[in-house]
C-alpha positions in Angstrom: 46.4 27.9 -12.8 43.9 27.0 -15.5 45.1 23.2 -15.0 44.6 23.3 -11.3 40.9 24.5 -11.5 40.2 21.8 -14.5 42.0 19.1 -12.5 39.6 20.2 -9.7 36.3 20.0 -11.6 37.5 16.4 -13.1 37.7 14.8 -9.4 35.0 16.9 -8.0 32.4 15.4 -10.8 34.6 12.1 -10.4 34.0 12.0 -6.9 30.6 12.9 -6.9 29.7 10.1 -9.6 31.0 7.7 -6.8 28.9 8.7 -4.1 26.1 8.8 -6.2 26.7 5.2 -7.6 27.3 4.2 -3.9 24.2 5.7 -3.0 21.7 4.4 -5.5 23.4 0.4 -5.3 23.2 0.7 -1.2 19.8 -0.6 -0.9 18.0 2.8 -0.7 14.2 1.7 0.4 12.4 4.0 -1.8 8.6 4.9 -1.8 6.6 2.8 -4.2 3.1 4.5 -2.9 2.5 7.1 -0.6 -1.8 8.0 0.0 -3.7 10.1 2.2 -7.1 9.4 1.1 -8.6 5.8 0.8 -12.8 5.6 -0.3 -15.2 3.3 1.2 -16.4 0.5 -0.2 -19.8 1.5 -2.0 -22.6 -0.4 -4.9 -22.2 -1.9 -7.3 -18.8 -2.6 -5.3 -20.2 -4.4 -2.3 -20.7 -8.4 -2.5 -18.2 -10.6 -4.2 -19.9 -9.7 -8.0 -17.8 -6.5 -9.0 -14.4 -7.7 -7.1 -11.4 -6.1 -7.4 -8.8 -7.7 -8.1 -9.7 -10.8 -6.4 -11.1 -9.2 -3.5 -14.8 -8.5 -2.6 -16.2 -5.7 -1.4 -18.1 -6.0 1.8 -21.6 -6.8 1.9 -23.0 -2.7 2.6 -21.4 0.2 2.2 -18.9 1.6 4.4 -17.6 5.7 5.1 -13.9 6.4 6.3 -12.9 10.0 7.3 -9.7 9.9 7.1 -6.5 7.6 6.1 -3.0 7.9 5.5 -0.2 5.6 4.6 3.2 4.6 2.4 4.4 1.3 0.6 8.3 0.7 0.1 9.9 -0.7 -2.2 11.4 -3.8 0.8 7.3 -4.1 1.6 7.4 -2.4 4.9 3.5 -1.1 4.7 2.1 1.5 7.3 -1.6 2.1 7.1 -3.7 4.4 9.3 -7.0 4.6 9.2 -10.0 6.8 11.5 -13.6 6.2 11.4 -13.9 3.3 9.1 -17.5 2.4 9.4 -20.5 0.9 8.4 -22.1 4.1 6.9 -26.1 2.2 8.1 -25.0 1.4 11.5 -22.3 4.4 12.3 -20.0 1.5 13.8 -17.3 -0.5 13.1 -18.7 -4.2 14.1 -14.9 -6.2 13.4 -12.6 -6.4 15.8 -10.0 -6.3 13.8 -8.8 -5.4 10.1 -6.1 -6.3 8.0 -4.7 -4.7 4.9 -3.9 -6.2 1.6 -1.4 -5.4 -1.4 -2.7 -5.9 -4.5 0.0 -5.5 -7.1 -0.2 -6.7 -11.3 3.1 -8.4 -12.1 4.4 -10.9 -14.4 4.8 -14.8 -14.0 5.9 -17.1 -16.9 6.0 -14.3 -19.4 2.0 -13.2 -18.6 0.0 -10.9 -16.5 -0.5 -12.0 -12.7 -2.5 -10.2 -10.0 -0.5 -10.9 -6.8 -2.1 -10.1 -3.6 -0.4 -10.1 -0.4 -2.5 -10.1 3.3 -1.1 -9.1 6.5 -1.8 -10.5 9.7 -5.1 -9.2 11.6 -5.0 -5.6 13.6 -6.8 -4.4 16.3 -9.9 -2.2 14.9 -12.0 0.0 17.2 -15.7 0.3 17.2 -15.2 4.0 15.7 -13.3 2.3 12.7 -9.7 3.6 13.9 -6.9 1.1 13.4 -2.9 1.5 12.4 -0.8 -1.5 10.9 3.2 -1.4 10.6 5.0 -4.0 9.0 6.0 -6.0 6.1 4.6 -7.6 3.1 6.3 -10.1 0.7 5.8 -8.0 -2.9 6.6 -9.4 -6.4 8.8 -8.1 -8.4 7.3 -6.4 -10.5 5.1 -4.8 -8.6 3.1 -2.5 -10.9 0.0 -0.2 -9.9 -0.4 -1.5 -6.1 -3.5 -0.5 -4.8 -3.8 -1.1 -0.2 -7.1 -2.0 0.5 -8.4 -2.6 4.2 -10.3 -5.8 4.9 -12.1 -7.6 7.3 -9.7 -9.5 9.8 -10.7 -13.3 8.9 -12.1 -14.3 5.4 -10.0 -15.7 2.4 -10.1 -13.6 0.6 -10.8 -11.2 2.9 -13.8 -8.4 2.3 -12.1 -5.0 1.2 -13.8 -1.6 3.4 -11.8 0.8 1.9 -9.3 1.2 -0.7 -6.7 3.8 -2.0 -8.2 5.8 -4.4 -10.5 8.9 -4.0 
């Protein structure tokens, strides 16, 4: 009886090994960043002197109420964002916004900052907008931070950013 109920662990661990070596090599899509807060882009941030990574802030400072999103690991990017504005004016002025991964990585043995820019959205004049699709991320991709940006521009302005 003893035998039976060792014999019994041994393939139960044994098979549950395989699933779970199944499971991680089957292309899981896990969550590389997950946010529900962004900030607005505010001084000594606006203008293209105190970039971030690359990107300029836009020229005033802008409020968002609220925002929401995820990053995985294939690039697939969803970003939501409501009242986006110019805090000044109380309006959104561009029609349309894009978002942008900013990700450190490594090329050649040395530290890169890699920025990937999706294609334009359509942004309301209360600052709501949504985006859902992919990006092209590097491998590594290490610290990404989503900012939202004007919809023209190279680089584009940054509005808001994840962070708090």
């Amino acid at each position: 009886m003893r035998k039976r109920w060792i014999l019994a662990v041994v393939l139960a661990l044994g098979l549950g090994l395989i699933a779970q070596a199944s499971f991680a090599g089957s292309g899981r899509n896990s969550t590389v960043l997950k946010f529900k807060t962004m900030v607005g882009v505010v001084a000594p941030y606006t203008g293209p002197v105190n970039a971030i990574r690359g990107i300029p802030g836009g020229g005033v400072p802008w409020s968002i109420d609220k925002a929401n999103g995820t990053l995985k690991e294939n690039g697939d990017l969803d970003v939501e964002v409501k009242g986006l504005i110019i805090i000044a004016t109380g309006v959104n002025p561009f029609p349309t916004f894009r978002a942008v991964v900013s990700c450190q990585s490594i090329a050649d043995g040395a530290a890169v900052i890699v920025n990937r820019v999706t294609a334009p959205f359509p942004a309301t004049t209360t600052g709501d907008a949504q985006f859902e699709g992919n990006v092209s991320l590097p491998s590594p991709c290490i610290a990404p931070v989503v900012f939202v940006t004007a919809g023209t521009g190279d680089p584009p302005a940054w509005f808001s950013a994840t962070g708090v």
